[in-house]
C-alpha positions as CSV (number, residue, x, y, z in Angstrom):
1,X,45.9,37.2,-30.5
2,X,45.8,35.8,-33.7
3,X,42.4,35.9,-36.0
4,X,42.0,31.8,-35.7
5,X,41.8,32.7,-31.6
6,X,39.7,35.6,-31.9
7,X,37.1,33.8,-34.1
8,X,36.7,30.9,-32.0
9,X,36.5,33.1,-28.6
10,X,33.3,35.2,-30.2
11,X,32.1,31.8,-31.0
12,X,32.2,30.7,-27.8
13,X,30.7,33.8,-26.5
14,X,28.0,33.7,-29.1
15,X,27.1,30.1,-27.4
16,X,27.0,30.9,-24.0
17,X,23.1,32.1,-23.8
18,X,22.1,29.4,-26.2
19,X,23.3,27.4,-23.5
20,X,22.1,28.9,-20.3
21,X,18.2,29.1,-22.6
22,X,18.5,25.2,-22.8
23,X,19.7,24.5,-19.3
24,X,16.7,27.1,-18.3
25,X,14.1,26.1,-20.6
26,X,13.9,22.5,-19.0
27,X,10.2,21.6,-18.5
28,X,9.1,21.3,-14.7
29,X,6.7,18.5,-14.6
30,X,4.5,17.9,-11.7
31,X,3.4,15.1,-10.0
32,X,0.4,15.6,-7.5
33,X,0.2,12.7,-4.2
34,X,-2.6,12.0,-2.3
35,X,-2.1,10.0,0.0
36,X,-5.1,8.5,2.9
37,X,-3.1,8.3,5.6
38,X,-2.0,10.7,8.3
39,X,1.4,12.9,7.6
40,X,2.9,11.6,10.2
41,X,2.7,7.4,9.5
42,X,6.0,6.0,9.5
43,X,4.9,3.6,6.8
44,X,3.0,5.8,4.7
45,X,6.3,8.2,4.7
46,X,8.7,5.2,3.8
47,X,6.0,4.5,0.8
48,X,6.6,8.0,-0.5
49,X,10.9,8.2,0.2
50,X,10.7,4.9,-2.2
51,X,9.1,6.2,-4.9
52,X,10.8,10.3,-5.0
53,X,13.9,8.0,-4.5
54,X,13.2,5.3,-7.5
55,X,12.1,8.6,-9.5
56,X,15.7,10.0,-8.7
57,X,17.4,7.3,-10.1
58,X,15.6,7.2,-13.5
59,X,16.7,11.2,-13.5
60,X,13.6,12.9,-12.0
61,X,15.3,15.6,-9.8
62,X,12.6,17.5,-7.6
63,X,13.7,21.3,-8.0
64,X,15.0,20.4,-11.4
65,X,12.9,18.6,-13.7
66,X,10.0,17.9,-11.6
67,X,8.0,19.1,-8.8
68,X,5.4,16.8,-6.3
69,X,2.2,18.4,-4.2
70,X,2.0,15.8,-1.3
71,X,-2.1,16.1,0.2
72,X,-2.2,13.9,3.2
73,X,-6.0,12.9,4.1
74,X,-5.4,11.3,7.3
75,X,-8.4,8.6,6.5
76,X,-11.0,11.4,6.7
77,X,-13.8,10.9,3.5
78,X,-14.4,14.7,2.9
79,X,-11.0,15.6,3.3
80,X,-9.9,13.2,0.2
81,X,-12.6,14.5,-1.5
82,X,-11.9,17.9,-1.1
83,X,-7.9,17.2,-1.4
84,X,-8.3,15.3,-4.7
85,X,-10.4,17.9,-6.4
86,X,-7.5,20.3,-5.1
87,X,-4.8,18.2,-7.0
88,X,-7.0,18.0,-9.8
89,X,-7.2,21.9,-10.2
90,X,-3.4,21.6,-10.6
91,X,-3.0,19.8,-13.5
92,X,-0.5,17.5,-12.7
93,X,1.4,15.4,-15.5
94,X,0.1,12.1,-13.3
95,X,-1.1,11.4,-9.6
96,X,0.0,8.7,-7.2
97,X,-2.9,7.8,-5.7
98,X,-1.9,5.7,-2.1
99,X,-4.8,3.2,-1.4
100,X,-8.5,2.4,-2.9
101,X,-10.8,5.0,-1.4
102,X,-8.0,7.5,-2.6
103,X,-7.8,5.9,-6.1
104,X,-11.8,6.0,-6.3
105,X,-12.0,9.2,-5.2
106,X,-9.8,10.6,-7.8
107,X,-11.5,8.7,-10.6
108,X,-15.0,10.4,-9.6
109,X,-13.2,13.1,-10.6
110,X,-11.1,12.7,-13.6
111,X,-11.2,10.6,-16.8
112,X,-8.6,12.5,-18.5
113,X,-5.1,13.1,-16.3
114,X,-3.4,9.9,-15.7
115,X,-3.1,8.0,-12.5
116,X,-1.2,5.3,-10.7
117,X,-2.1,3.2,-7.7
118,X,0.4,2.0,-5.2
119,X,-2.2,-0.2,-3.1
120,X,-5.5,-1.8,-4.5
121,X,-6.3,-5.0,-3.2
122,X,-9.4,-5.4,-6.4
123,X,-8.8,-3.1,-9.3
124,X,-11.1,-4.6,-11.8
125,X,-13.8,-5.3,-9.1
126,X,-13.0,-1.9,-7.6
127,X,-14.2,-0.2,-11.5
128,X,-10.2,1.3,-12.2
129,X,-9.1,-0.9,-15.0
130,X,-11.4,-3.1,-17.8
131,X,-8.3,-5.6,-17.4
132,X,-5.1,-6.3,-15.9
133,X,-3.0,-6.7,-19.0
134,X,-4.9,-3.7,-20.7
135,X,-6.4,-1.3,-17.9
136,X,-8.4,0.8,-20.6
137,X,-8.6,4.1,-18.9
138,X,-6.8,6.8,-17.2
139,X,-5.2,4.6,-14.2
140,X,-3.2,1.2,-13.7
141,X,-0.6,0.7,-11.0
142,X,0.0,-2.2,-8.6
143,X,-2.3,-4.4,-6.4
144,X,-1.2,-5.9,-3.4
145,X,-2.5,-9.4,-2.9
146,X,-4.8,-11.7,-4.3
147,X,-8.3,-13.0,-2.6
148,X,-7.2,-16.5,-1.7
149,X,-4.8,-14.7,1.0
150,X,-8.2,-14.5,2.9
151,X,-7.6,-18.7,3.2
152,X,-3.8,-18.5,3.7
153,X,-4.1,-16.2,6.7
154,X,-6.2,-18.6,8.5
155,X,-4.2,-21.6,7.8
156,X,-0.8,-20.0,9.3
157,X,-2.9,-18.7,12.1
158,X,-4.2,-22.3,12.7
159,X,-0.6,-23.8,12.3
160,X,0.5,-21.3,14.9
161,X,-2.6,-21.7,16.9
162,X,-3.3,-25.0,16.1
163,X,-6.5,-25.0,19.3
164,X,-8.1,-22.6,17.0
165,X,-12.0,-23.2,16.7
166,X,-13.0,-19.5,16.8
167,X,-12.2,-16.9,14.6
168,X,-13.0,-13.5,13.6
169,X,-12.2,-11.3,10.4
170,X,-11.7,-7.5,11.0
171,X,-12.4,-5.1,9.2
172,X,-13.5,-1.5,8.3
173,X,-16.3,-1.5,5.7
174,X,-15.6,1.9,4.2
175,X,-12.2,1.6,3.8
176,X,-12.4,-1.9,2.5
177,X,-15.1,-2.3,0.1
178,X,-13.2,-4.9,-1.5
179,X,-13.4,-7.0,1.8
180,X,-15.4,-10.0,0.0
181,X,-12.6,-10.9,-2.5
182,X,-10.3,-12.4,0.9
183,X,-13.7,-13.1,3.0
184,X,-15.1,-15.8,0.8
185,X,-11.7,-17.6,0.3
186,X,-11.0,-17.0,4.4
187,X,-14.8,-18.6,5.1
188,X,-13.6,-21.5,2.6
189,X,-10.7,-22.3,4.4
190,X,-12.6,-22.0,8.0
191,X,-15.3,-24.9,6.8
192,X,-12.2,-26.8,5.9
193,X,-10.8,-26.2,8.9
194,X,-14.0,-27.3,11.1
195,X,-13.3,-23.6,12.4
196,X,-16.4,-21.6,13.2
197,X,-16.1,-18.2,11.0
198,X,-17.8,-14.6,11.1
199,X,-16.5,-11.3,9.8
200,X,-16.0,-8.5,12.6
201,X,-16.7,-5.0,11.0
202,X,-15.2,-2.4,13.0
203,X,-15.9,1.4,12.6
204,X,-13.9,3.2,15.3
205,X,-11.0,2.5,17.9
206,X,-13.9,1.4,20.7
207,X,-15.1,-1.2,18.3
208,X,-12.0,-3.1,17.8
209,X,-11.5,-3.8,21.9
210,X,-15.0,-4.8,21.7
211,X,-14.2,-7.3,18.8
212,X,-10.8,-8.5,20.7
213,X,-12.8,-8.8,24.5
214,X,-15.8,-11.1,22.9
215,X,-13.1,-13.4,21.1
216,X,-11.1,-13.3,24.5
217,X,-14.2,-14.5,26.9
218,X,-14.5,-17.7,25.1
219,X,-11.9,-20.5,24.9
220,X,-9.8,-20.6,21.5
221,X,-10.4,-18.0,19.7
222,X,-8.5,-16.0,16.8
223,X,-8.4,-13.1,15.0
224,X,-7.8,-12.2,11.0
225,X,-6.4,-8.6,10.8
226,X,-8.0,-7.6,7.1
227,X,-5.5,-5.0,5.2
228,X,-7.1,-1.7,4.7
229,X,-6.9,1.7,5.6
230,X,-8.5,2.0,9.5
231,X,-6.4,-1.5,10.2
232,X,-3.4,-0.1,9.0
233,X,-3.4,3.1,10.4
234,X,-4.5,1.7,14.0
235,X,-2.1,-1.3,14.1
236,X,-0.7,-0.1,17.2
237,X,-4.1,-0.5,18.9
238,X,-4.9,-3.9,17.2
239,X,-1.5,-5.1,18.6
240,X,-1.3,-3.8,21.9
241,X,-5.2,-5.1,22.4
242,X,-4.5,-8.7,20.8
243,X,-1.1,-8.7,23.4
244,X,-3.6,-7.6,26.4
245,X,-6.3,-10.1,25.9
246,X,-4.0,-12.7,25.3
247,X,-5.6,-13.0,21.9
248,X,-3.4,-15.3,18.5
249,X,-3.9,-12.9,15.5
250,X,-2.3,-12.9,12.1
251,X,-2.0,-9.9,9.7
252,X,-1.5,-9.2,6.1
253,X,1.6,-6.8,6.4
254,X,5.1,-7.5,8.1
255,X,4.8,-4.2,10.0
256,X,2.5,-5.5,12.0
257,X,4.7,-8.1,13.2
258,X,7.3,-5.4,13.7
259,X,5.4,-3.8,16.1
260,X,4.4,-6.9,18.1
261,X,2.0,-8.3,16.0
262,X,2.3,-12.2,16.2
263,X,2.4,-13.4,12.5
264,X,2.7,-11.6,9.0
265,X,2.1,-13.1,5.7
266,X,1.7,-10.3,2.5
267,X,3.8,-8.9,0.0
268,X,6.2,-5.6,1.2
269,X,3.8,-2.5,-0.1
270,X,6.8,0.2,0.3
271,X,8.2,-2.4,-3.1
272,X,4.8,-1.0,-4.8
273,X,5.6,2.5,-4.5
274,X,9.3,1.5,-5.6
275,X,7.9,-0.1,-9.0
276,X,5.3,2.7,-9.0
277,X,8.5,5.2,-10.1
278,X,8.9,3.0,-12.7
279,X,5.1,3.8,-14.5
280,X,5.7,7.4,-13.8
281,X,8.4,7.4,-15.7
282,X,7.2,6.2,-18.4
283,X,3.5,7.8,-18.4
284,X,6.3,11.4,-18.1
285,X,7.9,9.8,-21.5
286,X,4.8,9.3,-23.2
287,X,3.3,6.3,-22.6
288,X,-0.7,5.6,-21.7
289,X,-1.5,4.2,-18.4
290,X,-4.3,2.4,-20.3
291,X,-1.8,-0.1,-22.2
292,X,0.4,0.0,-18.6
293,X,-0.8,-3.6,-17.0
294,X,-1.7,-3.8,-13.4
295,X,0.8,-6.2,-11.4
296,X,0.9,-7.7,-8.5
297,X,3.8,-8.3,-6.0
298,X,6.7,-10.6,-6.6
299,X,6.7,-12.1,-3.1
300,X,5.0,-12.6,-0.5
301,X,6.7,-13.1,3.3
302,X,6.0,-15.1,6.1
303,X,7.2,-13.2,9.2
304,X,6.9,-14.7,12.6
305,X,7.3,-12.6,15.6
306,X,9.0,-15.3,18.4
307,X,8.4,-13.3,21.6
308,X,4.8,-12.4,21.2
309,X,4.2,-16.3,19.9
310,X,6.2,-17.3,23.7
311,X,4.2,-14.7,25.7
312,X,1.2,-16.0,25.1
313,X,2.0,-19.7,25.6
314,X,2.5,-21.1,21.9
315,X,4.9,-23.3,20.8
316,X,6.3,-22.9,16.9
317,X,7.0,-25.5,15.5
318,X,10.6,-25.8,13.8
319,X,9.3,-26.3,10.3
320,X,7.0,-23.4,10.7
321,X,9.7,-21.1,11.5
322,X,12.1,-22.8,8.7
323,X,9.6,-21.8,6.5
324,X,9.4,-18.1,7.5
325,X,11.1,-15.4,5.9
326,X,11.5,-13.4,9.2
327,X,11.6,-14.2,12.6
328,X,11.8,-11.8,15.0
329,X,13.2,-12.6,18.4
């Protein structure tokens, strides 16, 4: 071996631990999820896949560079209480916060670690940011829709149903305390409409079949599906009950429609969580969630479900379902 090769293989040697130390030394950063729905929600899952995978792809390997503690409050109050002070304790670099009683409960308790919302229908009304283009505080993320929704999902409905003089709004007032940014557009729209209007608070799974049996007794009436936690979590209920009494409903989410649900219009929610790996990202580089900007959704999609509009006796017009984005045959 000549000197030339024995220099450069004790140089080589002399690197080796320097290198492992850098490989090793790596910071772990964590990222605590709470999430108000049960474990086991299809949706809520596909809403968590989107953003670990969008975080993969900007180079945010779980095991490697970062870590996630997943709390799963299944719509219970003291449960997202208790699990939010839990993640709290942690520490986390940032929180993903699913919905708005999630996102509120986590600001109660935290001015300081930074936090991003995948669903909030009213984020300056709700009291998380001072603005949209400058939140101010600790959390920004993405809303999902915009109050005059509340008027559009009455006029499909009507355009479907067009016998429509009824019509209910459902809702669960603790999971949707933002419920007045869609009802006053939605009671707009019904006076427009010559459609008589009232809003259908609902608490538990008895009160919605009462709500779908009283619009079912009387001739022509409909149903508006509000978005929020208890609607969402019992859409299989909401459908099958609508399908049973024979009852023309329209929801804010195309899920609904998946499942049976005879007409969707909203934007895709799993696309929030998709665009929520984006914030985390850069909040993980750095950057303040206060100068972050809230945004909303870059579509919104009509989706028409064909079968459920034939069982129960409606006719769609051509241009209605030229119009949709979806239907489902």
């Amino acid at each position: 071996m000549t000197r030339r090769e024995f220099i450069t293989l004790i140089g080589g040697v002399a690197t080796w631990p320097f290198a492992a130390r850098a490989q090793q030394s790596e910071r772990v950063r964590r990222i605590g999820v709470l999430m108000a729905y049960a474990e086991n929600d299809l949706e809520a899952q596909g809403q968590v896949a989107a953003f670990r995978e969008a975080l993969q792809g900007l180079g945010w390997t779980d095991g490697r560079n970062i870590r996630f503690d997943f709390r799963w409050a299944a719509l219970d109050a003291e449960t997202m209480e208790r699990f939010a002070k839990e993640l709290i304790r942690l520490k986390p670099d940032l929180i993903l916060s699913q919905t708005t009683p999630s996102t509120a409960v986590l600001l109660q308790n935290t001015h300081t670690i930074p936090i991003i919302f995948g669903i909030a229908s009213d984020p300056i009304g709700s009291g998380f940011v001072a603005s949209l283009a400058r939140p101010g505080g600790n959390s920004t993320g993405f809303a999902t829709a915009e109050g005059s929704l509340g008027g559009k999902w009455l006029e499909v409905l009507k355009e479907i149903a067009p016998r429509i003089t009824r019509v209910a709004a459902m809702c669960n007032p603790a999971q949707a305390p933002y419920a007045e940014i869609y009802l006053n557009p939605f009671k707009a729209a019904a006076q427009s409409f010559d459609v008589e209007a009232r809003v259908a608070p609902v608490k538990d799974t008895s009160e919605i079949e009462s709500v779908v049996a009283e619009l079912a007794r009387m001739p022509n009436g409909g149903l508006v599906v509000m978005p929020d936690g208890f609607t969402l979590s019992h859409r299989g209920e909401i459908v099958s009950l609508t399908a049973r009494y024979r009852l023309p409903a329209v929801y804010g989410y195309r899920f609904f429609a998946e499942v049976g649900g005879l007409l969707s219009y909203g934007p895709d929610l799993t696309d929030n969580f998709r665009r929520a790996a984006t914030y985390a990202d850069r909040i993980l580089k750095g950057e303040k969630p206060s100068e972050l900007p809230v945004e909303y959704p870059v579509r919104y999609y009509l989706t028409i479900n064909l079968k459920t509009a034939k069982t129960l006796g409606l006719d769609v017009a051509a241009q209605l379902q030229q119009r949709a984005d979806e239907v489902i045959e």
